[in-house]
KOLZA-253316 format. One record per atom (N, C-alpha, C): chain; atom name; z, x, y. Coordinates in pm, whole numbers, plus 50000, padded with zeros to 5 digits. Layout:
N
- A_CA_Z_X_Y .
...
***
This chain:
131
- A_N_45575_38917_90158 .
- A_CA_45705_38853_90150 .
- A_C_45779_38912_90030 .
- A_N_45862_38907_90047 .
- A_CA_45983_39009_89945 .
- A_C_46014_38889_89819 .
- A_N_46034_38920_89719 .
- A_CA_46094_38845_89604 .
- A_C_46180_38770_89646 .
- A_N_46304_38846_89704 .
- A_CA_46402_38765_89725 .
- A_C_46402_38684_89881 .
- A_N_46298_38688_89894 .
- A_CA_46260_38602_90006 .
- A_C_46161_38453_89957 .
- A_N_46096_38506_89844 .
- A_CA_46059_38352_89768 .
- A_C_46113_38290_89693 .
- A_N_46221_38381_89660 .
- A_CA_46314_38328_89527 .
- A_C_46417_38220_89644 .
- A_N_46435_38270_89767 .
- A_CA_46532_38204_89846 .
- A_C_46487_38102_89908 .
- A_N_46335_38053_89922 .
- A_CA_46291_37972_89949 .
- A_C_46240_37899_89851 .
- A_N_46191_37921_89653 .
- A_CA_46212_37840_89637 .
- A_C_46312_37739_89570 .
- A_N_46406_37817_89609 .
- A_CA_46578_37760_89548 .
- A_C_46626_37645_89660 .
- A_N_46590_37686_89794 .
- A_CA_46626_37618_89916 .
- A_C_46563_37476_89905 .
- A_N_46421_37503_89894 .
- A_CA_46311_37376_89908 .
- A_C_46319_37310_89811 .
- A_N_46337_37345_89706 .
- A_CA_46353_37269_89546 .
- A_C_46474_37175_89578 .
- A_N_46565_37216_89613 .
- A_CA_46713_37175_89651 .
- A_C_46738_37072_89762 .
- A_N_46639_37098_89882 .
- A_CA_46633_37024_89986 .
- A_C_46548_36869_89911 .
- A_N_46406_36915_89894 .
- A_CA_46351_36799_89814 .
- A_C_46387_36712_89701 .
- A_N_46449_36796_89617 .
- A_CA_46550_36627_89518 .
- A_C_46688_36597_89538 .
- A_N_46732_36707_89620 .
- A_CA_46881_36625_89605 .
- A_C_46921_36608_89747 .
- A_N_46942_36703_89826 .
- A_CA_46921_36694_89999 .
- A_C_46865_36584_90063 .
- A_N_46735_36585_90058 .
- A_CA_46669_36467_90185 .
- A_C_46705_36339_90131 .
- A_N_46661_36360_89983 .
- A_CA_46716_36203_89934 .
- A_C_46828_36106_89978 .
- A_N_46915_36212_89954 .
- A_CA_47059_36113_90050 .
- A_C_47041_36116_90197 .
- A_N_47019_36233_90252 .
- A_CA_47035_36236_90382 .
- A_C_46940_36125_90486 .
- A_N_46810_36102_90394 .
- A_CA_46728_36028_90447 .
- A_C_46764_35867_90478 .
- A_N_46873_35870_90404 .
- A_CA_46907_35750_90371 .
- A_C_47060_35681_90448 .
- A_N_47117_35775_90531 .
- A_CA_47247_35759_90649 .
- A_C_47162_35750_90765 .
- A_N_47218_35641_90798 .
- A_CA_47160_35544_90961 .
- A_C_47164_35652_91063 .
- A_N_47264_35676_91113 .
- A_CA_47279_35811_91215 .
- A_C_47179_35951_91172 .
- A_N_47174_35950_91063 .
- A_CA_47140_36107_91061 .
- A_C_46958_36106_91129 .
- A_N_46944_36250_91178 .
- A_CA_46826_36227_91254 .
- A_C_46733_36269_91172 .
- A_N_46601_36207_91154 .
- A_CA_46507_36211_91115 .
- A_C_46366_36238_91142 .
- A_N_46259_36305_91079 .
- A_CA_46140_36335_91147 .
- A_C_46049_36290_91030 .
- A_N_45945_36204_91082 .
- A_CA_45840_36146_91029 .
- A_C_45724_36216_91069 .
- A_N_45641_36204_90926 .
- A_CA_45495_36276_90990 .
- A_C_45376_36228_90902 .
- A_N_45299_36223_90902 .
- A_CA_45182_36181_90844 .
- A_C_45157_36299_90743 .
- A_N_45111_36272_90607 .
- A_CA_45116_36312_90496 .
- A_C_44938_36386_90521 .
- A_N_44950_36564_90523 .
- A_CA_44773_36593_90570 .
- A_C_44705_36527_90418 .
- A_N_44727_36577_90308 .
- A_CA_44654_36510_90208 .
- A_C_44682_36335_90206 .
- A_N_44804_36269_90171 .
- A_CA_44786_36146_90150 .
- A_C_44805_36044_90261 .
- A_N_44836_36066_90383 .
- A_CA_44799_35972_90523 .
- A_C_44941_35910_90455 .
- A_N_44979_35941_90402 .
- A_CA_45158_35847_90425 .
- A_C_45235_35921_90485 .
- A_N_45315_35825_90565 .
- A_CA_45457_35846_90603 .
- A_C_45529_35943_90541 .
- A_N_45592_36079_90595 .
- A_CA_45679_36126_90487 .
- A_C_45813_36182_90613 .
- A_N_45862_36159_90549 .
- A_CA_46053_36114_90657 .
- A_C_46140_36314_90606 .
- A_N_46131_36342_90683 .
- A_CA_46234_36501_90660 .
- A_C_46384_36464_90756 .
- A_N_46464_36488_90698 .
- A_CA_46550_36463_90786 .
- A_C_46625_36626_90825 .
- A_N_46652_36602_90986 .
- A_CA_46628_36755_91002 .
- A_C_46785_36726_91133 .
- A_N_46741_36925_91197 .
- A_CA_46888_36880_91281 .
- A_C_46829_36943_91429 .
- A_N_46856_36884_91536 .
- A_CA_46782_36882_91632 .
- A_C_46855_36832_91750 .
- A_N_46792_36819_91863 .
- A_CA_46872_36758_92001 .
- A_C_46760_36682_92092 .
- A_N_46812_36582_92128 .
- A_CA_46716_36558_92243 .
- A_C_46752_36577_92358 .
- A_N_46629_36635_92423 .
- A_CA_46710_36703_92549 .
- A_C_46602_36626_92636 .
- A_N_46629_36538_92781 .
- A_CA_46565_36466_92848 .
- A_C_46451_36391_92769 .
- A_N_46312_36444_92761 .
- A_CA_46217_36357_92696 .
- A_C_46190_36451_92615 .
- A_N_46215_36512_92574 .
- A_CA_46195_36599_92408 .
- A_C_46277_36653_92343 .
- A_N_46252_36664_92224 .
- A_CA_46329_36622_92071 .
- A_C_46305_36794_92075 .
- A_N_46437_36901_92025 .
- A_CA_46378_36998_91981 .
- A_C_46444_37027_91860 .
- A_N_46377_37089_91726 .
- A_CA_46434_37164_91624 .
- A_C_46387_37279_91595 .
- A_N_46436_37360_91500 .
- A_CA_46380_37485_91434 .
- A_C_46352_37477_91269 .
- A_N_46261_37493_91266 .
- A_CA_46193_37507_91122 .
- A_C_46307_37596_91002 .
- A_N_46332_37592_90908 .
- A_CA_46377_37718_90866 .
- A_C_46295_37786_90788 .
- A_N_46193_37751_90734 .
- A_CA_46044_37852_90700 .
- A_C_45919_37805_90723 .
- A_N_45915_37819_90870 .
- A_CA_45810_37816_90961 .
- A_C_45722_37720_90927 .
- A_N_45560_37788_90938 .
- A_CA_45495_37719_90830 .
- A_C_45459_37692_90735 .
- A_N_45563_37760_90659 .
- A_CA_45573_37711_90484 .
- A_C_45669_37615_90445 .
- A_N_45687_37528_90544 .
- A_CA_45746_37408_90536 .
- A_C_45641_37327_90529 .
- A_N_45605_37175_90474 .
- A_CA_45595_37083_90456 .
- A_C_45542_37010_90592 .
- A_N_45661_36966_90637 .
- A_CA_45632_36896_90745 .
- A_C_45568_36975_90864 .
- A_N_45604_37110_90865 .
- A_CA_45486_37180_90965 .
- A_C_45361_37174_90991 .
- A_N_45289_37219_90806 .
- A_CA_45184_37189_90787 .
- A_C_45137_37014_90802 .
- A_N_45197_36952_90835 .
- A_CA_45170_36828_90848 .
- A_C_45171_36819_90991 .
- A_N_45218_36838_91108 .
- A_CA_45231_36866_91204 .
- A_C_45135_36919_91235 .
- A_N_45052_37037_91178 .
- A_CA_44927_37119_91214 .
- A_C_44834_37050_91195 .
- A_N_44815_36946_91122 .
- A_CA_44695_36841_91075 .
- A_C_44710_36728_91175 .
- A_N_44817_36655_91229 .
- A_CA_44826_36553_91304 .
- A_C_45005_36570_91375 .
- A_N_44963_36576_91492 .
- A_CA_45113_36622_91564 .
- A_C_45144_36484_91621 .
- A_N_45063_36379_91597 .
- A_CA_45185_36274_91607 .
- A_C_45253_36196_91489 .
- A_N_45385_36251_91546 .
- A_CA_45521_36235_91472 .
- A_C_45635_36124_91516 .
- A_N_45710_36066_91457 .
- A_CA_45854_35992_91497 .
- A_C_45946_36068_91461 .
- A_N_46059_36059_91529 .
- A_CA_46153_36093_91545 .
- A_C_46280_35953_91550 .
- A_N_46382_35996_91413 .
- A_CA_46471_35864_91437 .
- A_C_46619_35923_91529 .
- A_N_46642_35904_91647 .
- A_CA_46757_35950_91720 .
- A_C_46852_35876_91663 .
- A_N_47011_35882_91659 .
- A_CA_47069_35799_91678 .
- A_C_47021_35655_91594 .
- A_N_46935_35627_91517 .
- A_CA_46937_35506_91415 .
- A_C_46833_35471_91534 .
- A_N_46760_35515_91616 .
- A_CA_46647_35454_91685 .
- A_C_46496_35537_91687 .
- A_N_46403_35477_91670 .
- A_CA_46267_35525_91605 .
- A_C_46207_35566_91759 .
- A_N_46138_35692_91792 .
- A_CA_46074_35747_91914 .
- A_C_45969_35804_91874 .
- A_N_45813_35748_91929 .
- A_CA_45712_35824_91891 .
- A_C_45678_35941_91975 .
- A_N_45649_36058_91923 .
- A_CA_45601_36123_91998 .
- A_C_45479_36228_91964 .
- A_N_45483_36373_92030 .
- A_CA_45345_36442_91992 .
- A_C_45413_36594_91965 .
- A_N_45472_36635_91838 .
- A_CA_45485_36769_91793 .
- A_C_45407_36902_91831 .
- A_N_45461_36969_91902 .
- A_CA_45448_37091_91958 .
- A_C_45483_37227_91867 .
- A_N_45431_37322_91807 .
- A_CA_45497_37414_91733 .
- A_C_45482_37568_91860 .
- A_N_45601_37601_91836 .
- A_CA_45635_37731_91970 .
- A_C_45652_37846_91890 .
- A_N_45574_37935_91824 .
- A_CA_45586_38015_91792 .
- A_C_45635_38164_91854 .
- A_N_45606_38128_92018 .
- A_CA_45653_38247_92122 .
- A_C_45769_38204_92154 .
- A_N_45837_38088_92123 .
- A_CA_45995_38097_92167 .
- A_C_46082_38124_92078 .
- A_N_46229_38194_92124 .
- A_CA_46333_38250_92013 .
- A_C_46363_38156_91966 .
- A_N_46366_38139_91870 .
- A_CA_46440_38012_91803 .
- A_C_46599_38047_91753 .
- A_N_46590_38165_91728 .
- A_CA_46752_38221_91697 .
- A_C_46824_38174_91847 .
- A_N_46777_38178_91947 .
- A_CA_46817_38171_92120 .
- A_C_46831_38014_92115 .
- A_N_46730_37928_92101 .
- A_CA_46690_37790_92090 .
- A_C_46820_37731_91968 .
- A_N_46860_37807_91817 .
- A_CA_46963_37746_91789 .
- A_C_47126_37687_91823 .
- A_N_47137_37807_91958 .
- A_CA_47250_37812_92020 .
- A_C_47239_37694_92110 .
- A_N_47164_37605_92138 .
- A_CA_47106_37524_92191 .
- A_C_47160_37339_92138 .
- A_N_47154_37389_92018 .
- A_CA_47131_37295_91909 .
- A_C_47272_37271_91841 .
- A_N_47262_37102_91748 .
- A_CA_47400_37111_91664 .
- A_C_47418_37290_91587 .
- A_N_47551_37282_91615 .
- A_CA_47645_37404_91555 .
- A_C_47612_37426_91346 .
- A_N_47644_37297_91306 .
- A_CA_47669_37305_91218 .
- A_C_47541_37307_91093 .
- A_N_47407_37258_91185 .
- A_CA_47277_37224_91115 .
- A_C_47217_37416_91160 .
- A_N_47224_37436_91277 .
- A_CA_47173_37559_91350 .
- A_C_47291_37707_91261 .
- A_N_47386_37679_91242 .
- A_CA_47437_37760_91096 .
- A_C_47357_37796_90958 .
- A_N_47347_37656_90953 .
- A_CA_47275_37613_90775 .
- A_C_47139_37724_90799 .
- A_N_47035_37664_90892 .
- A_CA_46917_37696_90949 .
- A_C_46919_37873_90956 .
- A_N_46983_37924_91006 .
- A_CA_47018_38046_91066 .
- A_C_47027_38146_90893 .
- A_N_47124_38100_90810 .
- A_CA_47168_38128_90675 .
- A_C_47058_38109_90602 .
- A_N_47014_37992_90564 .
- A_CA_46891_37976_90460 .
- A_C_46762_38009_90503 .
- A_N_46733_37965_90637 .
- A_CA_46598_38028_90665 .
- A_C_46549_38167_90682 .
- A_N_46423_38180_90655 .
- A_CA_46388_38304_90621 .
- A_C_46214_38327_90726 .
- A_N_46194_38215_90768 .
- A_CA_46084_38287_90923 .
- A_C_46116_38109_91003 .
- A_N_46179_38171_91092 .
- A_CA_46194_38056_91207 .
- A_C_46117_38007_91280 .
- A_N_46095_37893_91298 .
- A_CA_46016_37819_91426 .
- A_C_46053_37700_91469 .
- A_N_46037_37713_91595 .
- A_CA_46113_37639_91711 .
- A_C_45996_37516_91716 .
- A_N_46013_37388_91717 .
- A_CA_45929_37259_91694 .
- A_C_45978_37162_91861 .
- A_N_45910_37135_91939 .
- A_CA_45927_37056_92031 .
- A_C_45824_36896_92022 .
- A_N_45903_36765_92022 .
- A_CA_45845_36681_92011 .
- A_C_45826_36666_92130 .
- A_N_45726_36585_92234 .
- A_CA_45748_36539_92359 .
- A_C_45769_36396_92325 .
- A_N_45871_36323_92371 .
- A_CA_45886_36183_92336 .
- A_C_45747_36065_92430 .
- A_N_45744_35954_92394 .
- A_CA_45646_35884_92487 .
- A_C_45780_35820_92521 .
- A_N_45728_35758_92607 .
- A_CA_45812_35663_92710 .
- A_C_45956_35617_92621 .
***
């Protein structure tokens, strides 16, 4: 990985984690992804940008699995998802063979921008919702 490929991730993640999720986690509408903590078994809430499309939730990572909640996802893939200010359990899927650059065009405009700009190895995340 290139310097300015860690320097850009850890300016991004530093940034996302104290000042970013904090608020964002915290607006009723905005959508959210819960996952089980692999070291401490808690709850930990990312709020991310995504679509639900019939019975699954899809987003894109913006550094793959050097995100957080990925690696949490790889330890236990059941996850919630808050739609719309409403809580959906489901079972996290990571798609490493699908485009996710293809999959953003898919997705909100304005989160799939951000994503596209700051991220630096993409991956495409499919929740399957339960009932």
């Amino acid at each position: 990985m290139s310097r300015r490929t860690e320097l850009k991730h850890r300016v991004v993640t530093r940034f996302q984690r104290h000042i970013g999720n904090p608020v964002l986690r915290r607006i009723p509408l905005q959508t959210v992804l819960e996952t089980t903590g692999r070291r401490s078994g808690l709850p930990r809430r990312t709020p991310v940008g995504g679509r639900r499309i019939g019975d699954s939730f899809w987003l894109v990572s913006e550094f793959g699995t050097r995100s957080q909640y990925v690696r949490n996802i790889q330890a236990d893939p059941a996850v919630r998802v808050r739609v719309r200010g409403r809580w959906h359990e489901g079972t996290a899927h990571l798609l490493p063979g699908d485009d996710a650059v293809a999959r953003l065009r898919s997705l909100p405009r304005l989160n799939s921008a951000a994503v596209r700009v700051l991220g630096t190895d993409l991956l495409t995340v499919r929740v399957d919702l339960a009932g």
